[in-house]
C-alpha positions as CSV (number, residue, x, y, z in Angstrom):
1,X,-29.8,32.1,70.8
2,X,-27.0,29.3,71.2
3,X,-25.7,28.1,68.3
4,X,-22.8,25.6,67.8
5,X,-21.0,26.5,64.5
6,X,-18.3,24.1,63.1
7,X,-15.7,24.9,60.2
8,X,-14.6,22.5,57.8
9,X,-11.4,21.9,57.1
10,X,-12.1,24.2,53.6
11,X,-13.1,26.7,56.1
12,X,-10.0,27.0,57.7
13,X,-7.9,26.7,54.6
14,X,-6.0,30.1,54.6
15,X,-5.2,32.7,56.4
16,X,-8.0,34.7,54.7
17,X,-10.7,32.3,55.5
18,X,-9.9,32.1,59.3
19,X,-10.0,35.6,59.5
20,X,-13.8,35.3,57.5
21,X,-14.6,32.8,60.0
22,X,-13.3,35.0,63.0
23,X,-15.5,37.8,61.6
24,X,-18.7,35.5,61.4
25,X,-18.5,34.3,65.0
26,X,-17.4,37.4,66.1
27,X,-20.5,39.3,64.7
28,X,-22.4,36.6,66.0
29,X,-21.1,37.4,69.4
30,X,-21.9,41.0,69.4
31,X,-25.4,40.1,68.7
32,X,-25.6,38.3,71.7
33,X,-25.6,35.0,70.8
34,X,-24.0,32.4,72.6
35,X,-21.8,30.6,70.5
36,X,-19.2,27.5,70.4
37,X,-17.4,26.6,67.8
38,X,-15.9,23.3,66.3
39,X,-13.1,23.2,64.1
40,X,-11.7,21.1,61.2
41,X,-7.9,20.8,60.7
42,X,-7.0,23.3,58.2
43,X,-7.6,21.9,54.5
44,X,-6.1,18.6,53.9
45,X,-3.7,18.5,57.0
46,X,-5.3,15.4,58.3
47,X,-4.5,13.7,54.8
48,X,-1.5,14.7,54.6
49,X,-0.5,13.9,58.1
50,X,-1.9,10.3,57.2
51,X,0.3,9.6,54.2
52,X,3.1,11.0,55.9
53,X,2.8,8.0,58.2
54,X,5.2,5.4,56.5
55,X,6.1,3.3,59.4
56,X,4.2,0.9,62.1
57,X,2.5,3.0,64.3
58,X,-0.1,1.8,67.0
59,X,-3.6,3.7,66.9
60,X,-2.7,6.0,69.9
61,X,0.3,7.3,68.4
62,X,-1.3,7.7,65.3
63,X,-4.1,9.4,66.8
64,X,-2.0,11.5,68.0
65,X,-0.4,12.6,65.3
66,X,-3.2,13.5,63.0
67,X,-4.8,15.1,66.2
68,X,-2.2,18.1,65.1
69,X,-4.2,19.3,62.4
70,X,-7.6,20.4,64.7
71,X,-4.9,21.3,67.2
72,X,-3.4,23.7,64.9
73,X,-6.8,25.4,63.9
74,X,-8.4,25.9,67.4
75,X,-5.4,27.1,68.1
76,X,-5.5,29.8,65.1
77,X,-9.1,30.3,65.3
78,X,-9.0,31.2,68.9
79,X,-5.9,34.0,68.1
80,X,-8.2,35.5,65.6
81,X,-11.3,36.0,68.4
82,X,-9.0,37.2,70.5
83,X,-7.6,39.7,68.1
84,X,-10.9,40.8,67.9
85,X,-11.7,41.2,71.2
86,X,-13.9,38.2,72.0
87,X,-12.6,36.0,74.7
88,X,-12.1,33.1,73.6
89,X,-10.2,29.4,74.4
90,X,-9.1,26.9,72.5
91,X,-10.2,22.8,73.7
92,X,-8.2,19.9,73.1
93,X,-8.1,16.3,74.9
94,X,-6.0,16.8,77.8
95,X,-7.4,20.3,78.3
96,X,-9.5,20.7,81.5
97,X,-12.8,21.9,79.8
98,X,-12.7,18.7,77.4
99,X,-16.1,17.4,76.7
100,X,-16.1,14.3,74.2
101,X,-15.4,10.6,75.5
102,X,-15.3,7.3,74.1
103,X,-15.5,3.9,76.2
104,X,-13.2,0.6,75.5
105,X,-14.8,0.0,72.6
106,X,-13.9,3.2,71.0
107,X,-17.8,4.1,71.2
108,X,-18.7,7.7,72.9
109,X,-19.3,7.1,76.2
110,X,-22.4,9.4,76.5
111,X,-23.1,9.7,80.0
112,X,-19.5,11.1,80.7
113,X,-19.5,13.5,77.5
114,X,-23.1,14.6,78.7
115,X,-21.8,15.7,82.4
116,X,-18.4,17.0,81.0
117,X,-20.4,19.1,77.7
118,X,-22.8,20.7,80.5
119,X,-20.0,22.1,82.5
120,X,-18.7,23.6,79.2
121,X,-22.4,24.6,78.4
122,X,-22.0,26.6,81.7
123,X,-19.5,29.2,80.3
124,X,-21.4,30.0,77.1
125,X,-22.2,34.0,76.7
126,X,-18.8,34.7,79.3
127,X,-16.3,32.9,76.8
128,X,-16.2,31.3,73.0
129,X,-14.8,28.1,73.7
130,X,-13.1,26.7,69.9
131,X,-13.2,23.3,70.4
132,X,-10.9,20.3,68.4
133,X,-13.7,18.4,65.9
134,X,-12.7,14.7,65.4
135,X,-11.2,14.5,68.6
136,X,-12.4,11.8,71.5
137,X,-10.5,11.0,74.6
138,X,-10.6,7.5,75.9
139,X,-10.8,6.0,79.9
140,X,-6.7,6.5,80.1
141,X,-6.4,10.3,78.6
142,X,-4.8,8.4,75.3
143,X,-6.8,11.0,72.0
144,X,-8.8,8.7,69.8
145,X,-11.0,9.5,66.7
146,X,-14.3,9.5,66.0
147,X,-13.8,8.3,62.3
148,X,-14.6,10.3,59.1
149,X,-16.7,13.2,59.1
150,X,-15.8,13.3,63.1
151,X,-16.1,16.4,62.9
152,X,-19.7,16.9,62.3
153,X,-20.8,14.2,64.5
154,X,-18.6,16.8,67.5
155,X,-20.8,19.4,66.6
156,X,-23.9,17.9,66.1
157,X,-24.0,15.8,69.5
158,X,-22.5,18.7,71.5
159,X,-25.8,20.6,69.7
160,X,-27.9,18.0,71.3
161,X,-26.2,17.7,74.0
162,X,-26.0,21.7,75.2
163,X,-29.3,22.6,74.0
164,X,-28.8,24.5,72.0
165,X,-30.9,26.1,69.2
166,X,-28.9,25.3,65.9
167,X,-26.3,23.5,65.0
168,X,-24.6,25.4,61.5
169,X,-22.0,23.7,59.9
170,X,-20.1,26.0,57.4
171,X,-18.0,24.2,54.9
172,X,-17.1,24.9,50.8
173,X,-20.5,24.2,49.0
174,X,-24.2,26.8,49.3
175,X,-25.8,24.3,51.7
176,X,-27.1,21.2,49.8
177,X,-26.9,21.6,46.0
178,X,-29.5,19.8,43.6
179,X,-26.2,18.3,41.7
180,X,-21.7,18.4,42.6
181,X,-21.8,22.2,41.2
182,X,-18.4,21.1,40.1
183,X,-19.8,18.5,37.4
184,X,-23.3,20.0,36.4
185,X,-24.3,23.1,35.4
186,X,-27.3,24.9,36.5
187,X,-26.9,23.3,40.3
188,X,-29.1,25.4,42.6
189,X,-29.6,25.7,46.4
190,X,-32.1,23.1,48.3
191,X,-33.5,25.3,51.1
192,X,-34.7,22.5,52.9
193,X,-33.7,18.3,53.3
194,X,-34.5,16.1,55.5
195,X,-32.5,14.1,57.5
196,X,-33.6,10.5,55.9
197,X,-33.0,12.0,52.5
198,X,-29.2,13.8,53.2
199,X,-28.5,10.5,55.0
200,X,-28.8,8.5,52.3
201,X,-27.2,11.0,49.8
202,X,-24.5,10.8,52.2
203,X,-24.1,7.1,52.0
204,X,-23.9,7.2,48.2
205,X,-21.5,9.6,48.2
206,X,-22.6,13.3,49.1
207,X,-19.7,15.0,51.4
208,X,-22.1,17.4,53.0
209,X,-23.2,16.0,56.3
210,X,-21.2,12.9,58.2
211,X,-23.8,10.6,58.3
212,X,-22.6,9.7,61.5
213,X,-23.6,12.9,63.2
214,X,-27.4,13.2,61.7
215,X,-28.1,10.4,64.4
216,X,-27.5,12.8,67.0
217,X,-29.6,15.4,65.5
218,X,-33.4,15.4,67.1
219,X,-36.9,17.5,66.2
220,X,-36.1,20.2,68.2
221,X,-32.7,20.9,67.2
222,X,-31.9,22.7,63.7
223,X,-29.1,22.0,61.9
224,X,-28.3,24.4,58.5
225,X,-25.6,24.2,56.0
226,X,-23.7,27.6,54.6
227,X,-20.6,28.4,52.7
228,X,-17.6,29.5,54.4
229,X,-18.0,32.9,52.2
230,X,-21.5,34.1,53.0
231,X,-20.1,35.4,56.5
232,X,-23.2,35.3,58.5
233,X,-23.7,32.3,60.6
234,X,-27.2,32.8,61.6
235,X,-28.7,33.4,58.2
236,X,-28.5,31.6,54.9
237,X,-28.1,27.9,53.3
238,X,-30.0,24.7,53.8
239,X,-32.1,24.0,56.3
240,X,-32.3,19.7,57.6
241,X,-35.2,19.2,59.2
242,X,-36.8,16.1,60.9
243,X,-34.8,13.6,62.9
244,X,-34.3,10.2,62.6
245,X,-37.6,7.5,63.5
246,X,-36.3,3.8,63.9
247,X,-39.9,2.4,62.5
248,X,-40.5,-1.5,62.2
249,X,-43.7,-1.9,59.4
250,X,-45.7,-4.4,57.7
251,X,-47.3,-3.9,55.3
252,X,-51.8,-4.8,55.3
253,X,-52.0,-5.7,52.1
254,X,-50.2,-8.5,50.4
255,X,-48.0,-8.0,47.3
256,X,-47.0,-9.8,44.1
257,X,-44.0,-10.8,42.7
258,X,-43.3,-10.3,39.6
259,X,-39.9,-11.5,38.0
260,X,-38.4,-10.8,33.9
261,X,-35.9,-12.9,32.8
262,X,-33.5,-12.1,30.2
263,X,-29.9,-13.0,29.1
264,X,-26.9,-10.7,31.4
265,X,-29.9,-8.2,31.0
266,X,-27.8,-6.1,34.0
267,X,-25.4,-5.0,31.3
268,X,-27.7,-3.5,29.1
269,X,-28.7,0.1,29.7
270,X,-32.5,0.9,29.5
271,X,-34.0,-2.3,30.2
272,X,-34.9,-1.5,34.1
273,X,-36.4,1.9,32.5
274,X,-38.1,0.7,30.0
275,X,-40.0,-2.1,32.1
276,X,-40.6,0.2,35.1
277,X,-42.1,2.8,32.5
278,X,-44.3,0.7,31.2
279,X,-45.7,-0.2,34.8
280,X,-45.7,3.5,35.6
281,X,-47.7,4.7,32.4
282,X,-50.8,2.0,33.4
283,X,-51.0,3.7,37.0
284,X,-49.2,0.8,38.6
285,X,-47.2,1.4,41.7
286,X,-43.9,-0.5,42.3
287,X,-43.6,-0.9,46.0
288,X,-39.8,-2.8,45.8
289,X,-37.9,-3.5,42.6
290,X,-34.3,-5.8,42.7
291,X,-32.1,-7.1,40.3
292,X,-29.8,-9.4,39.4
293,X,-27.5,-10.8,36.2
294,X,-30.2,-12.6,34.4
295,X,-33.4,-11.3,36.3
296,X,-35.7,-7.9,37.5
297,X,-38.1,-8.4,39.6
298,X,-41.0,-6.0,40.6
299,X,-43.1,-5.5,43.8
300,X,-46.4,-4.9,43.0
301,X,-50.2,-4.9,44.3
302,X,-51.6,-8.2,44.2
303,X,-55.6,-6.9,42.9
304,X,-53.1,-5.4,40.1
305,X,-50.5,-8.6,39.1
306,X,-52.4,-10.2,36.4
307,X,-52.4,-6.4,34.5
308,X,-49.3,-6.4,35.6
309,X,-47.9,-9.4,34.2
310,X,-49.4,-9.3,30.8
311,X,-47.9,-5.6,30.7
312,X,-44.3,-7.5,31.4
313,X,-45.2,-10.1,28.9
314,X,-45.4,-7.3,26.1
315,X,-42.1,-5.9,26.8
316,X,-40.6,-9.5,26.6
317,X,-42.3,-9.6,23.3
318,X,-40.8,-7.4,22.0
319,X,-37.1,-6.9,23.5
320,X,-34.8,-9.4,21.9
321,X,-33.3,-10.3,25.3
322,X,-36.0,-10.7,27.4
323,X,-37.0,-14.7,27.9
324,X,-40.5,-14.8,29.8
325,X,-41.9,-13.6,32.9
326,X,-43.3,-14.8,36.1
327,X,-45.7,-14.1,39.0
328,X,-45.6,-15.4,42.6
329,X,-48.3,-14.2,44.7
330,X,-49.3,-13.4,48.5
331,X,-45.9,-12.1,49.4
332,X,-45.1,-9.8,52.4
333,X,-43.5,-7.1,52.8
334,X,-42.0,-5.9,56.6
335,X,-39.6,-2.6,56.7
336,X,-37.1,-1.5,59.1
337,X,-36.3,2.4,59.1
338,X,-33.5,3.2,61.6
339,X,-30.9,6.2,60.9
340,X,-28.5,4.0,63.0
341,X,-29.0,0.8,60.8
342,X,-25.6,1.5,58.9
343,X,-23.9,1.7,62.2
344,X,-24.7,-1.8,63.6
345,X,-22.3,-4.7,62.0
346,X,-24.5,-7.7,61.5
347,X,-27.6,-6.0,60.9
348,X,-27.9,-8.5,58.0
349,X,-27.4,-11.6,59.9
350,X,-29.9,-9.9,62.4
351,X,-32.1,-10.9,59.7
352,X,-31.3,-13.9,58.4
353,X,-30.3,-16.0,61.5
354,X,-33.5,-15.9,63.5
355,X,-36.0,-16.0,59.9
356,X,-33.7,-19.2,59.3
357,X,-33.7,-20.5,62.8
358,X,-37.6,-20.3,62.7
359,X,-37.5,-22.2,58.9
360,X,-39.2,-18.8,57.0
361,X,-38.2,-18.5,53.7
362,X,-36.9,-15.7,52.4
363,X,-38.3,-14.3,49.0
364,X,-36.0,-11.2,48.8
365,X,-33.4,-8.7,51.3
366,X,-33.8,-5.4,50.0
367,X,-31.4,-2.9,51.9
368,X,-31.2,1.0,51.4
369,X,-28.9,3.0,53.5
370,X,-31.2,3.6,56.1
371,X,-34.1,0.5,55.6
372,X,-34.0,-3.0,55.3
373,X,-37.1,-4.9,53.9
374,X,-37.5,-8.2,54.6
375,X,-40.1,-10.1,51.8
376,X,-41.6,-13.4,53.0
377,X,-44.8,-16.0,52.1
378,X,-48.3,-14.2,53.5
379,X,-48.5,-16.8,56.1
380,X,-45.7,-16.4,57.2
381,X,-46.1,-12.5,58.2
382,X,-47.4,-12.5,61.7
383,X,-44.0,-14.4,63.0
384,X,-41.6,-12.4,60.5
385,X,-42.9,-9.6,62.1
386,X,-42.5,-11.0,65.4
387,X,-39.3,-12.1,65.2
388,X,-38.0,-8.7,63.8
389,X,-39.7,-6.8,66.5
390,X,-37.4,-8.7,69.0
391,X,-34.1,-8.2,67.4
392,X,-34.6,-4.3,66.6
C-alpha cells in the first residue's frame, strides 16, 4: 500500500514523540508499505519564529525564516529512520528531489509539481523520503508558503498526486471528535465525515483538516485522521470520505417567503428556536432561513405558506416583541456547491454583478462555507440560472 503520512507540528513536539513517530513509519515500512512522509515544524516553532520577526522583512526573507521550523523536523525525523535502519532523506526547497511549486501568483503551479512529485513517486519502497509541509518553491528557487494549514494541503495533493492509497494525517486529537474534548465532556470519536461536512466545520473553526487541502482530496483517495499516540499509521481514527462536487441547482418547485418582524429580535436568545420549532412540530420543512436586526425570515414550500403563516402569526401573538408577519410568494431558489468557493475572492460579486447587469432582483444571498444560494422572483429563474451557469 502507499500511504502518505504527515505529522503535525504536536506530533513532532518532543523528543519522545519523534521517536513515536519514527516507530510508526518505521513499522509501516517493515510491512512493506511504501511510505512518504510530511512534516510540521516542531510545536509552535513557526509561531514563534513569526513573533520573533520585529522588523521589515520582505515575504521571501520571511519565508525563509519560518521555513526553519519544517526544516528542523525533516531533518530530526529523517535521523530517527535512519537510526532505525530505514533509509531515509530529508526534502527541502532547494533540494534536488523537491516536488511542490507555486507560479507568480503564489498559486501551485500544478503541472510542474505533478512531473517533479512523479519523479519522487519513483523512489517510493527503495527510500522514505521526509518531506518539508508548508513549503512551496516559486519560478526563481526563492521558498514561499502555502498559507495556514500548508501542511495538510502538502500531503494531501502529493496523495493525489502519487497515487497513492491513503493519505493519514496524525496530529493531537482521536480523529474528528463529536465536541473540543478540551471543553465538553463525554466527546467521542466520529469514525467517519465527509468532506462537505469537515470542510465547513473547518471554516467555523475546527483545527482538524486545512480546508485548503480537502480540495485536493478525490473518491478514490482516503484520507484518515489519528492521534500522534496510537502508533500505528495504517489503523485507527476517522475516516473522510467523498470528495468535493462543484454542483449548480435549481430548485423545481417554487418556495415562499416568509418574513417575522420584531424589535432588535437578533439580541434576544430563543426567538429563532422557538419560531423554527413551531414550523418543525407541524411537519414543515424550512429549505433557507436568514436573519437580520429587526427581521427572520423562512424558506418554505409554497402548497404549505398559508399554514405556515398563520403558524408565524401565533407566535407573534404571543411573544411581546414580535410585530406581524409577512408572505411573498413564487420565489426561487438556485444553489452553488463548490469545495473551492471559499478560495475564489469575488465570488460574491460573481453574483451580484451579472443578476444586476441583467436587472433581476435579488430577494436574498445566503452563503455557507461551501454554497451560495441565490433567491430570485419565479420568472425570473430560467435566466438566474443561466447566468450562474456561465460564471461558475
Amino acid at each position: 500500500m502507499r500511504v502518505v503520512a504527515k505529522f503535525g507540528g504536536t506530533s513532532l513536539g518532543s523528543g519522545d514523540r519523534i521517536n513515536r513517530a519514527a516507530d510508526s513509519i518505521a513499522d509501516a515500512v517493515a510491512q512493506g508499505h511504501e511510505i512518504a512522509v510530511v512534516a510540521s515544524a516542531m510545536g509552535n516553532t513557526t509561531d514563534e519564529l513569526l513573533d520573533e520577526i520585529e522588523f521589515e522583512a520582505d515575504d521571501p526573507d520571511r519565508a525563509e525564516i519560518v521555513s526553519m521550523g519544517e526544516r528542523t523536523s525533516v531533518r530530526m525525523l529523517k535521523a530517527a529512520l535512519s537510526s532505525r535502519g530505514v533509509e531515509a532523506v530529508f526534502v527541502e526547497p532547494g533540494s534536488g528531489r523537491w516536488p511542490i511549486y507555486t507560479d507568480g501568483h503564489g498559486e501551485v503551479d500544478a503541472e510542474r509539481t505533478k512531473a517533479a512529485v512523479a519523479e519522487l513517486a519513483a523512489e517510493l519502497g527503495d527510500v522514505v523520503p521526509v518531506i518539508t509541509g508548508f513549503l512551496a518553491e516559486d519560478d526563481e528557487g526563492n521558498v514561499t508558503t502555502l498559507g495556514r494549514g500548508g501542511s495538510d494541503t502538502t500531503a494531501v495533493m502529493l496523495g493525489n498526486y502519487i497515487d497513492a492509497d491513503e493519505v493519514v494525517i496524525v496530529t493531537d486529537v482521536e480523529g474528528v471528535m463529536t465536541g473540543d474534548p478540551h471543553v465538553v465532556e463525554g466527546a467521542r470519536n466520529v469514525g467517519k465525515i465527509s468532506v462537505d461536512e469537515l470542510r465547513n466545520l473547518s471554516f467555523r473553526g475546527a483545527e482538524v483538516v486545512a480546508p485548503s487541502a480537502l480540495s485536493y482530496k478525490d473518491e478514490t483517495l482516503d484520507v484518515r485522521v489519528v492521534h500522534y499516540q496510537h502508533g500505528d499509521l495504517l489503523a485507527g481514527g476517522t475516516d473522510i470520505i467523498g470528495e468535493f462536487e462543484n454542483l449548480i441547482d435549481m430548485r423545481e418547485e417554487p418556495l415562499a417567503c416568509l418574513t417575522v418582524a420584531g424589535r432588535a429580535i437578533r439580541n434576544q436568545p430563543g426567538i429563532l428556536a422557538d419560531l423554527s420549532t413551531a414550523l418543525g412540530d407541524s411537519d414543515i420543512n424550512i429549505d433557507a432561513a436568514a436573519s437580520g436586526m429587526d427581521s427572520i425570515t423562512f424558506y418554505v414550500d409554497e402548497d404549505v405558506a398559508e399554514r405556515a403563516e398563520n403558524i408565524l402569526h401565533r407566535e407573534v401573538i404571543d411573544g411581546e416583541s414580535l410585530s406581524s408577519v409577512t408572505v411573498d410568494d413564487e420565489v426561487a431558489a438556485i444553489r452553488v456547491t463548490g469545495g473551492e468557493l471559499p478560495n475564489q475572492p469575488g465570488v460574491i460579486r460573481n453574483f451580484v454583478d451579472p443578476l444586476s447587469d441583467a436587472h433581476i432582483n435579488i430577494h436574498d444571498l445566503i452563503t455557507s462555507a461551501t454554497s451560495v444560494a441565490v433567491f430570485v422572483d419565479w420568472d425570473d429563474r430560467e435566466e438566474t440560472l443561466e447566468i450562474v451557469q456561465r460564471q461558475f
